[in-house]
C-alpha positions in Angstrom: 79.8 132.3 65.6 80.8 133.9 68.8 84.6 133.8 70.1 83.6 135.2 73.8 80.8 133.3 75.7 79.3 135.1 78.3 79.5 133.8 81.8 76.2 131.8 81.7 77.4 129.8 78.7 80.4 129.4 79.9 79.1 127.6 83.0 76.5 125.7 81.4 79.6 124.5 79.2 81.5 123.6 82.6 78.3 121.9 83.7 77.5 120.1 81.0 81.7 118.9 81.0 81.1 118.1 84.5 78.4 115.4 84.0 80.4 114.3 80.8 83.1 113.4 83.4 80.7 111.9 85.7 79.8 109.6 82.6 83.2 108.6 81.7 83.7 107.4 85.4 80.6 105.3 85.2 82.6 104.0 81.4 85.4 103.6 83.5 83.9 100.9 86.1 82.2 99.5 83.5 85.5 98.5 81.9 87.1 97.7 85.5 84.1 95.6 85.8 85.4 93.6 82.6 89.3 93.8 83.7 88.3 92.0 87.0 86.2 89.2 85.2 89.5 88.7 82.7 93.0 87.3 84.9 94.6 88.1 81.3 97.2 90.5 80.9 96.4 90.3 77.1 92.9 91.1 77.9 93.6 93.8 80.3 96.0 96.1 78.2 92.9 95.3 75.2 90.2 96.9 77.7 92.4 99.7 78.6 93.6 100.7 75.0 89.9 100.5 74.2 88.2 102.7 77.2 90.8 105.2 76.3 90.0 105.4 72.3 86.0 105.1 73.4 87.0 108.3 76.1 88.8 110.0 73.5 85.9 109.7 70.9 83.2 110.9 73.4 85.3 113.9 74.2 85.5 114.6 70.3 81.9 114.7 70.1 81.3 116.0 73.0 83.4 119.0 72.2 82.2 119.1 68.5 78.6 119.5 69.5 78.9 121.7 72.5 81.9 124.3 71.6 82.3 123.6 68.6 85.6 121.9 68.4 87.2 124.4 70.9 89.6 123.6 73.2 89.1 125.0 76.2 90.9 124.9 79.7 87.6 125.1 82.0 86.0 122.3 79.7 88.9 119.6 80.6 88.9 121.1 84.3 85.1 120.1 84.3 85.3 116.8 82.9 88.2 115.8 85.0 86.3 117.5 88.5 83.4 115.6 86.9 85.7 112.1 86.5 87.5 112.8 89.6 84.1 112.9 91.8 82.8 109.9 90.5 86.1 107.7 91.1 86.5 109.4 94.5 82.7 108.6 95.8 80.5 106.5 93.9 83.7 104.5 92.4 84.7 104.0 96.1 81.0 102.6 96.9 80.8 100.1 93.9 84.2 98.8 94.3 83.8 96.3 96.5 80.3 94.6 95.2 82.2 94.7 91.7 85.0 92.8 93.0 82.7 90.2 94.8 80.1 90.3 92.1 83.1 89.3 89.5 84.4 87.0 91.7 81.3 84.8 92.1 80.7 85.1 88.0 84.5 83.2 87.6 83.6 80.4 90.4 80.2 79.9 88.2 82.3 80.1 84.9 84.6 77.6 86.3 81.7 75.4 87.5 79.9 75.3 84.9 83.3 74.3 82.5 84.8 71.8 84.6 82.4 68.8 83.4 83.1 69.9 80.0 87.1 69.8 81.1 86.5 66.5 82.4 84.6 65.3 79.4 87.4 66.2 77.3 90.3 64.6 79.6 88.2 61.5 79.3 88.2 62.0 75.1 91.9 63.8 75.1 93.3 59.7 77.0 91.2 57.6 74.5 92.7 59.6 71.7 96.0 59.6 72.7 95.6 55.5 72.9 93.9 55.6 69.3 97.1 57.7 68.3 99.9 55.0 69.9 97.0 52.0 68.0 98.0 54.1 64.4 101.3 54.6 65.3 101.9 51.0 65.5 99.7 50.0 62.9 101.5 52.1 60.2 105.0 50.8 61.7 103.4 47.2 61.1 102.4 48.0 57.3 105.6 49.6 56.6 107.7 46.7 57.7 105.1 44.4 55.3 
């Protein structure tokens, strides 16, 4: 086991930390994907907690496998350069057709359940009816 890399594996290790980061941004809009199709705080804070626990267990591995559990100041610099270019260029570029692309998915949700909301108005008045029907009905036999 060596404690000094040399400069080539040292960069390799920077380059390789670099593309990890360029990974975790593409995580990242994933999981702002989700957070826009979700108007849920609840949901939100969930999908937050968990990208940070799924970024904190790819950076485990990531630094198990590749330095050997070594922490290392140029390996976070790299995967934060790495994070940092994605967010700041191809973040920027999938932004908007995220936005609009989750947007249209909640209009179709909320087409596709409003018959079933309906159907269920329709049964949630005939039930209430059957309800004040019993109610009556057990005053009458409890008067008999």
């Amino acid at each position: 086991m060596e404690y000094l890399q040399s400069a080539p594996a040292q960069l390799r290790l920077f380059l390789y930390a670099a593309g990890f980061g360029l990974l975790m941004g593409l995580l990242y809009d994933a999981f702002r994907f989700l957070r826009l199709l979700t108007a849920l705080r609840g949901a939100v804070i969930a999908l937050d907690i968990l990208y940070v626990l799924a970024v904190g267990f790819f950076d485990f591995c990531f630094r198990l496998v590749l330095d050997h559990g070594r922490l290392r100041l140029y390996v976070i610099c790299g995967q934060v350069l790495g994070w940092l270019l994605w967010v700041l260029t191809i973040g920027r570029w999938t932004g908007r057709p995220a936005c609009l692309c989750a947007e249209k998915l909640r209009a179709a949700a909320a087409a596709l359940r409003r018959p079933f909301h309906l159907i269920s108005l329709r049964f949630a008045g005939r039930l209430r009816r059957c309800g004040r029907v019993c109610k009556k009905t057990a005053k009458n036999v409890r008067k008999i």
